[in-house]
C-alpha positions in Angstrom: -41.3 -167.6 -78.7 -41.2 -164.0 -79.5 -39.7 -164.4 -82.4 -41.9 -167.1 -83.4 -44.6 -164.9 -83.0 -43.6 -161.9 -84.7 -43.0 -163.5 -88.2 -46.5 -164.6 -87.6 -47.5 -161.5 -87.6 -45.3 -160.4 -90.8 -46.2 -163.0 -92.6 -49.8 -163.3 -92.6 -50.0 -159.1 -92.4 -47.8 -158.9 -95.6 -50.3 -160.9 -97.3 -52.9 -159.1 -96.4 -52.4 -156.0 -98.2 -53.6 -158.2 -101.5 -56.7 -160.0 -99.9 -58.0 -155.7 -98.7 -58.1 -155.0 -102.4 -60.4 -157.2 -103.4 -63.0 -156.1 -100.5 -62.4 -152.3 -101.0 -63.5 -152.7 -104.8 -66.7 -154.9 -103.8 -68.6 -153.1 -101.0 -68.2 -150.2 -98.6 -65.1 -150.3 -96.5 -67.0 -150.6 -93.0 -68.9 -153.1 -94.6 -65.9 -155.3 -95.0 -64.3 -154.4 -91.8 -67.8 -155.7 -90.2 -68.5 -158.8 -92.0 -64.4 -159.3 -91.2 -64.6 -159.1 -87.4 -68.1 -161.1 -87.4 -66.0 -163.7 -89.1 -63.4 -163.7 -86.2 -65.3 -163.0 -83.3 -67.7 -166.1 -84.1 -64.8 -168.4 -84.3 -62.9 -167.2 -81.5 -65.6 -167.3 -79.3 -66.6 -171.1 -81.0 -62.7 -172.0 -80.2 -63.3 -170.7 -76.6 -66.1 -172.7 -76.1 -64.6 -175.5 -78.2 -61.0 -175.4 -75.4 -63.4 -174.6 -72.6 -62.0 -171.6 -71.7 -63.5 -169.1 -69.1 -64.5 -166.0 -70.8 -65.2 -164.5 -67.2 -63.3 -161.4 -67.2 -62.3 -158.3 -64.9 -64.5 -155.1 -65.4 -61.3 -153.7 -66.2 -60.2 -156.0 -68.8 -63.9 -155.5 -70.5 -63.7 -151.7 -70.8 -60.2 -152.4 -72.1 -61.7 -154.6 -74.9 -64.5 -152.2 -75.2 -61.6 -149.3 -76.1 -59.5 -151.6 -78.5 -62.3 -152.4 -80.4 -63.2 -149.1 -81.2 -59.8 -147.9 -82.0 -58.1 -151.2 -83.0 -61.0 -153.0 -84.9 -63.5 -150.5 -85.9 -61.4 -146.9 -86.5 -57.9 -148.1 -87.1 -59.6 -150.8 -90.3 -62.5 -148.2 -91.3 -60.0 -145.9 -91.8 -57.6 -148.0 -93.4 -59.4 -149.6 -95.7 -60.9 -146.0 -96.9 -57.4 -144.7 -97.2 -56.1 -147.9 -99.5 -59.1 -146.7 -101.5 -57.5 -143.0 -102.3 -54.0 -143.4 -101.8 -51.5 -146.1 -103.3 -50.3 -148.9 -101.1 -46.6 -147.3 -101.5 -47.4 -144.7 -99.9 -49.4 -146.5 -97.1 -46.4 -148.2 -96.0 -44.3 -145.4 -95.7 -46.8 -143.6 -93.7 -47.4 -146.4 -91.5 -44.1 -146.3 -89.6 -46.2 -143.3 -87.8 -47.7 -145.8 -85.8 -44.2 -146.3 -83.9 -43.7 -143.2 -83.4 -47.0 -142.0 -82.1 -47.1 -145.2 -80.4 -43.5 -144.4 -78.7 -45.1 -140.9 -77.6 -48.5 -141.9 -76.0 -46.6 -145.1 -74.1 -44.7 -142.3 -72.2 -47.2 -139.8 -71.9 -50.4 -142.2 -70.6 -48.4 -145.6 -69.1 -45.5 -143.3 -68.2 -43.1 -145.9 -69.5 -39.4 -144.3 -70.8 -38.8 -143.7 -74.2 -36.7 -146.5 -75.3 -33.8 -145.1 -77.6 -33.4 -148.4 -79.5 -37.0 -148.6 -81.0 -36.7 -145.0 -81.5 -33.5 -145.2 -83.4 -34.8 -148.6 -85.1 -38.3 -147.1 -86.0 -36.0 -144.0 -87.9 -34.1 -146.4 -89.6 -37.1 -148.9 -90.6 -38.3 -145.8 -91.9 -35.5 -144.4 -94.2 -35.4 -148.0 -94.9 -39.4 -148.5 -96.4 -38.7 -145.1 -98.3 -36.0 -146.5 -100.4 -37.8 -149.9 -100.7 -40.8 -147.7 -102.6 -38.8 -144.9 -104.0 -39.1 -146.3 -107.3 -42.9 -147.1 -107.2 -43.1 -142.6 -106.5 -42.0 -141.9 -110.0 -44.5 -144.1 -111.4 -47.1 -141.9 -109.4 -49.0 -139.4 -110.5 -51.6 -136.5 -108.6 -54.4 -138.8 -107.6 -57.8 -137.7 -107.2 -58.7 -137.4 -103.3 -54.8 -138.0 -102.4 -55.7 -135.1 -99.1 -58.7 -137.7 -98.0 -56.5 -140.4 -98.4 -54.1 -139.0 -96.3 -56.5 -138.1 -93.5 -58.1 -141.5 -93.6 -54.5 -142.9 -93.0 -53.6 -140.4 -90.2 -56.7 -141.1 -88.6 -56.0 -144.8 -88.6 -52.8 -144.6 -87.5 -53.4 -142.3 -84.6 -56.3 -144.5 -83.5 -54.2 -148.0 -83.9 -51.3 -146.0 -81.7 -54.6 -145.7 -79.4 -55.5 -148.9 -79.1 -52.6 -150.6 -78.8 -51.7 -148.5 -75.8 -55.4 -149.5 -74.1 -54.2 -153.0 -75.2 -50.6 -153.1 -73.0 -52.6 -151.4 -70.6 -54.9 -154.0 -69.9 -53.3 -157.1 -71.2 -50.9 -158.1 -67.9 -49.3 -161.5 -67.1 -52.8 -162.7 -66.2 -55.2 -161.7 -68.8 -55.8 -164.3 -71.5 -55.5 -162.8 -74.9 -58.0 -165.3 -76.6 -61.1 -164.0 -74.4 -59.9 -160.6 -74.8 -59.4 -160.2 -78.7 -62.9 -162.0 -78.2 -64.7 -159.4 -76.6 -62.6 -156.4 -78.1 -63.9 -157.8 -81.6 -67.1 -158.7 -80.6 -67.0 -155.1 -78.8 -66.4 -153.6 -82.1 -69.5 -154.9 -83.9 -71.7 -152.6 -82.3 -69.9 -149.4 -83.2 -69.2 -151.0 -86.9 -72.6 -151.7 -87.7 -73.6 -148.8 -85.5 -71.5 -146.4 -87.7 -72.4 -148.7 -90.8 -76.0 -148.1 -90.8 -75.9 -144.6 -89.6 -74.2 -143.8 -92.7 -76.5 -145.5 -94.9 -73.7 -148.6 -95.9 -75.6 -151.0 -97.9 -74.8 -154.5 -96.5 -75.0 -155.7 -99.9 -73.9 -159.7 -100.8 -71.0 -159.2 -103.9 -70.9 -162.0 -106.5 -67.7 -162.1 -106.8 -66.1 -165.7 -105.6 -62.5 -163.8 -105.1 -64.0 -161.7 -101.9 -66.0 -164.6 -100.2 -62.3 -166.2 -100.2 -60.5 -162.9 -99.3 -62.7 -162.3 -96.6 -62.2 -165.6 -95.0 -58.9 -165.3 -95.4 -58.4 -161.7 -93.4 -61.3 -162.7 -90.8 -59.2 -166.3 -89.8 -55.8 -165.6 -90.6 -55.6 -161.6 -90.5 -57.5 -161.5 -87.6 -57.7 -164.5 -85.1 -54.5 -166.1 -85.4 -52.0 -162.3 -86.7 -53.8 -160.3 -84.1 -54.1 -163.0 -81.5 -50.1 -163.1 -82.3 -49.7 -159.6 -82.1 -51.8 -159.2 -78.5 -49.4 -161.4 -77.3 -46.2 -159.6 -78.1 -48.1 -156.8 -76.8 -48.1 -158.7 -73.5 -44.9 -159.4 -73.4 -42.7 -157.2 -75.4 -44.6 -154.0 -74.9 -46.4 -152.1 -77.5 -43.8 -149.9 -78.7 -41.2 -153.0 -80.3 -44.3 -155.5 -81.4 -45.4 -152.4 -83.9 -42.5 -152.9 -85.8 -43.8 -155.3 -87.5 -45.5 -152.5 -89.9 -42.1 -152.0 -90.8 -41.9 -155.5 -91.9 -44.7 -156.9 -93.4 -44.4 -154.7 -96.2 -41.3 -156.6 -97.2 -43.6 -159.6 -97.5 -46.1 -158.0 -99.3 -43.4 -156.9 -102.0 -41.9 -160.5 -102.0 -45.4 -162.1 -102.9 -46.0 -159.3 -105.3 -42.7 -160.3 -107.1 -44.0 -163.8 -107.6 -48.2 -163.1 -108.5 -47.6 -159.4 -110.1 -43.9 -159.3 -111.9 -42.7 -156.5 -108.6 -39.1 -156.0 -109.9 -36.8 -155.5 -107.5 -33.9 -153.1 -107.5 -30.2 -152.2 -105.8 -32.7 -148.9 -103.7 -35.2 -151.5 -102.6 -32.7 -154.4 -101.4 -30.7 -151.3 -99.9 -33.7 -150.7 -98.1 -35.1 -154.1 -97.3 -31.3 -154.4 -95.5 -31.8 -151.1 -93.6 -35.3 -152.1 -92.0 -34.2 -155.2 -91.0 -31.2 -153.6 -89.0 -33.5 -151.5 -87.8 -35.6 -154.2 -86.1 -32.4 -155.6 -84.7 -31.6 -152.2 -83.0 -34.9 -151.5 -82.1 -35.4 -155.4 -80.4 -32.4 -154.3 -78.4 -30.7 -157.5 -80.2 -27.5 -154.9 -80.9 -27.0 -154.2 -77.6 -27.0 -158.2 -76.4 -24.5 -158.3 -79.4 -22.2 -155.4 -78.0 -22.2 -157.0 -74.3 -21.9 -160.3 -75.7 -18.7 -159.3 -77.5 -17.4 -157.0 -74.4 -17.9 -160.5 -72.3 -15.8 -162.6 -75.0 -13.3 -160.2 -75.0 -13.0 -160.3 -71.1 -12.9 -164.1 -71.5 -10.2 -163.9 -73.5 
C-alpha cells in the first residue's frame, strides 16, 4: 500500500512541474494557487458529501488543518510558484531536497522523534544524485535576472512545506480521516490566499488561454486531491520525514515526460544520477536494512 501510494505521488507530482508553467505565465502566482485549491476543496468536500462521510472533527484536528493550510497550501505554493517564475526548474529540484532535511530537523526538535540515519543518509545521496541528473542543464545557464528572489521565494517555500508537513504528522494519527482533513486544510487556506491575494492588489483576472483552464484542472484534481490526499496518507503512516522523498523522485518523472513532449536528452551524468536517487530511496525506506537481515537470516538457514 505504501508503495502504491508513493508512485502516486511521483507520478502525478512529476507531471506537474509542466502544467505550473502554464499558470505562472497567465496570472499572478497566488491567483493560481487560489483558483487551484477552490478547485479541490469544492470537490473534496462534494466527494465527502457524495461517500457520506462525517466531516465532524476534533478542535485539534481543525487548528491542525487551519496550520497546514497556511504553510502547505497557501506559503509553500505562493512561494513556489513565484520562485519557478525567477529561477529555472533545474535548479528547483536541486534545492528541493531541503525539504528532507529541514523536515528531518524540525521532526526531532518539535515531535521529538530520533533522527533516522537511513533517510538522512538516503536524502544525501538523493541529493548528489538530482545534482548529476541536472548538471548538464547548469552549463546551459546563464545569470538570470532576480536569480537572489528566486532563491528566497524557494527557501521560503521549502521551510514552510517542512512546517506543514510536521503540523500534518502531528495531527494526522491512526484515527483522523485524511479526506475531511485535506478538506478543511484547503478550504482553511482560501481565506489567507485570497486574504493575501487581495491585500496585495492580485487581479483575479479570467486568461483566454484554453491551455490554463486545462492545466488548472489538471493540478486542482490530480495535483491536489488525489497526490496530496496520497501524500497525507504516507504522512500517516510512514512519518513525514521518508514520504518527502518523493521530491527526490518526481523530478525523474518530470525529466522522462520532458524527453518525450520537449526532445530532454539524456546522458551517462543524468542516468548516473537517476541510479543514485533511487538507491537513495531504498536506504532511506529502510528497504537496505530488511535486505541485510534478510540475507544474515538465509545465511543462518543455511
Amino acid at each position: 500500500m505504501n508503495a502504491v501510494l508513493f508512485v502516486l505521488c511521483t507520478l502525478v507530482w512529476g507531471s506537474t512541474w509542466i502544467a505550473i508553467n502554464y499558470q505562472i505565465d497567465s496570472v499572478d502566482p497566488i491567483v493560481a494557487v487560489s483558483w487551484r485549491f477552490t478547485i479541490a476543496a469544492v470537490f473534496l468536500g462534494l466527494w465527502g458529501l457524495f461517500t457520506k462521510r462525517s466531516f465532524r472533527l476534533p478542535k485539534r484536528v481543525h487548528i491542525g488543518a487551519l496550520f497546514v493550510g497556511l504553510c502547505l497550501y497557501t506559503l509553500d505554493y505562493s512561494f513556489l510558484y513565484a520562485a519557478q517564475q525567477h529561477i529555472v526548474s533545474a535548479i528547483l529540484a536541486v534545492l528541493s531536497s531541503s525539504v528532507i532535511y529541514f523536515t528531518v530537523l524540525l521532526r526531532w526538535i518539535v515531535l521529538k522523534k530520533p533522527v533516522r540515519i537511513e533517510v538522512f543518509l538516503g536524502a544525501t545521496l538523493g541529493l548528489f544524485g538530482t545534482i548529476a541528473i541536472f548538471y548538464p542543464e547548469f552549463d546551459k545557464m546563464s545569470v538570470q535576472q532576480n536569480l537572489a528572489l528566486g532563491l528566497l521565494c524557494a527557501l521560503c517555500s521549502f521551510i514552510a512545506a517542512s512546517v506543514g508537513n510536521i503540523i500534518s504528522e502531528k495531527t494526522l494519527d491512526k484515527s483522523t480521516p485524511v479526506v475531511q482533513f485535506n478538506f478543511f486544510a484547503m478550504a482553511y487556506s482560501l481565506i489567507f490566499l485570497y486574504g493575501f491575494g487581495l491585500a496585495s492588489g492580485a487581479h483575479y483576472t479570467l486568461p483566454p488561454s484554453t491551455e490554463f483552464y486545462v492545466a488548472l484542472c489538471y493540478l486542482a484534481v490530480f495535483g491536489s486531491v488525489f497526490a496530496f490526499g496520497a501524500y497525507m496518507k504516507l504522512i500517516q503512516r510512514i512519518g513525514s520525514d521518508r514520504a518527502t522523498y518523493v521530491v527526490l523522485i518526481y523530478p525523474i518523472v518530470a525529466l522522462g515526460i520532458s524527453t518525450f513532449f520537449e526532445g530532454y536528452i539524456w546522458t551517462i551524468t543524468s542516468a548516473i544520477g537517476v541510479v543514485v536517487v533511487l538507491i537513495g530511496n531504498v536506504i532511506a525506506m529502510g528497504k537496505l536494512n530488511r535486505l541485510v537481515y534478510r540475507g544474515k537470516d538465509m545465511e543462518v538457514l543455511t
